[in-house]
C-alpha positions as CSV (number, residue, x, y, z in Angstrom):
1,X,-9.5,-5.8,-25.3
2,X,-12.6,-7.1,-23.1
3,X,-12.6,-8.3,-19.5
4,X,-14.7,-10.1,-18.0
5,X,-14.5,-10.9,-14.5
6,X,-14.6,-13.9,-12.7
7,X,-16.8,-15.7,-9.6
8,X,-16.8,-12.2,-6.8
9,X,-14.6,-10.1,-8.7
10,X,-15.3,-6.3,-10.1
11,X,-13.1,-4.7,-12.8
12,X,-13.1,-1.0,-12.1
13,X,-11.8,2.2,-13.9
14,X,-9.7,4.1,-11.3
15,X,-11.3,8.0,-10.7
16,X,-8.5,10.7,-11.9
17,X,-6.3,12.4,-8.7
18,X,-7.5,15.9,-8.4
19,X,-4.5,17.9,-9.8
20,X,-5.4,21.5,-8.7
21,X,-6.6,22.2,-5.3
22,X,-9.7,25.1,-4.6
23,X,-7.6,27.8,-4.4
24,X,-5.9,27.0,-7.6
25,X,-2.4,25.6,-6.3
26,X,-1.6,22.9,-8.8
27,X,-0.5,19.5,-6.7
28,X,2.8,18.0,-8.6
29,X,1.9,14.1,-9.5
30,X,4.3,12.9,-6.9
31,X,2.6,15.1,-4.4
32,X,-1.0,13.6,-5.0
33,X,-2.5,11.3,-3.0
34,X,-3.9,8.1,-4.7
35,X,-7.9,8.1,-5.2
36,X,-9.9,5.1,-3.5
37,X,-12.8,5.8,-5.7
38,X,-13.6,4.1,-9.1
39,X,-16.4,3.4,-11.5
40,X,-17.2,-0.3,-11.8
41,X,-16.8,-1.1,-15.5
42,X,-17.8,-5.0,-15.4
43,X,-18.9,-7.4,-13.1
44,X,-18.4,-11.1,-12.3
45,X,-21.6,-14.0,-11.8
46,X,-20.5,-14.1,-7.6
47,X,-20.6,-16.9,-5.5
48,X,-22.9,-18.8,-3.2
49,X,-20.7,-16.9,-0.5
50,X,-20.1,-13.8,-1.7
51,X,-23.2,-11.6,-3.5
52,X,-22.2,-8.5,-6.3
53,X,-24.3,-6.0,-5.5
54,X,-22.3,-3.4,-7.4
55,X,-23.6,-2.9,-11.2
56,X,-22.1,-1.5,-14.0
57,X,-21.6,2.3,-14.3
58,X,-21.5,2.3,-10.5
59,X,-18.9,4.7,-8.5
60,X,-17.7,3.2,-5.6
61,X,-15.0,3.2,-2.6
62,X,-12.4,0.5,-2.3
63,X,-9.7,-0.5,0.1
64,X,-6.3,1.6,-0.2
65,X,-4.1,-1.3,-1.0
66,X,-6.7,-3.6,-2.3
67,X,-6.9,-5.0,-6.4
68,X,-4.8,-6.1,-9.1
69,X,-3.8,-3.1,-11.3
70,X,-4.6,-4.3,-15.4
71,X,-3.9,-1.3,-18.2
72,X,-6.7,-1.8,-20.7
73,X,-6.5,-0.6,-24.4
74,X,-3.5,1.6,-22.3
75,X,-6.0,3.1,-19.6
76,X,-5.1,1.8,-15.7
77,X,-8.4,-0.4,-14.4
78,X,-8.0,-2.4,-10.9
79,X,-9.8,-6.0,-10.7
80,X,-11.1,-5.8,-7.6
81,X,-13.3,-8.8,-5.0
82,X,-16.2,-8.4,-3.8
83,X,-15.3,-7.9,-0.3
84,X,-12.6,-4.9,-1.1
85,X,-15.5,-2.9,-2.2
86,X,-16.4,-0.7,1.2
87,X,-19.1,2.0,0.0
88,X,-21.3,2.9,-2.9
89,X,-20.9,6.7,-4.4
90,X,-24.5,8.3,-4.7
């Protein structure tokens, strides 16, 4: 299936949750704390308002409670807005 996003909106592909910590000590799922950090996978036109200045392939930090969760050819992706998008990864 393809997405494409609409007016300031970002579809993202969710980072994995580390699952084993430095020293080795595996972290049970329930246990790990959800990942803010995604790669943007597609991007929307923006607005007059609100710029995208995010591009594709781009790893980025969003808000903690922030997106609507989609599953994609069965893999978990967030759409995102604009304004939910706090820092770029470099």
């Amino acid at each position: 299936m393809k997405l494409k996003p609409l007016a300031d909106r970002v579809l993202v592909k969710n980072d994995k949750a580390e699952t084993k910590t430095m020293s080795g000590i595996i972290i049970p799922e329930a246990a790990q704390e959800k990942t803010q950090t995604a790669t943007v996978v597609a991007i929307g036109p923006g607005t007059d308002e609100v710029k995208i200045t995010v591009k594709e392939g781009d790893r980025i930090m969003y808000d903690k409670y922030s997106g609507t969760p989609v599953k994609i050819d069965g893999e978990d992706h967030l759409i995102l807005k604009m304004n939910d998008i706090v820092a770029i990864i470099e």
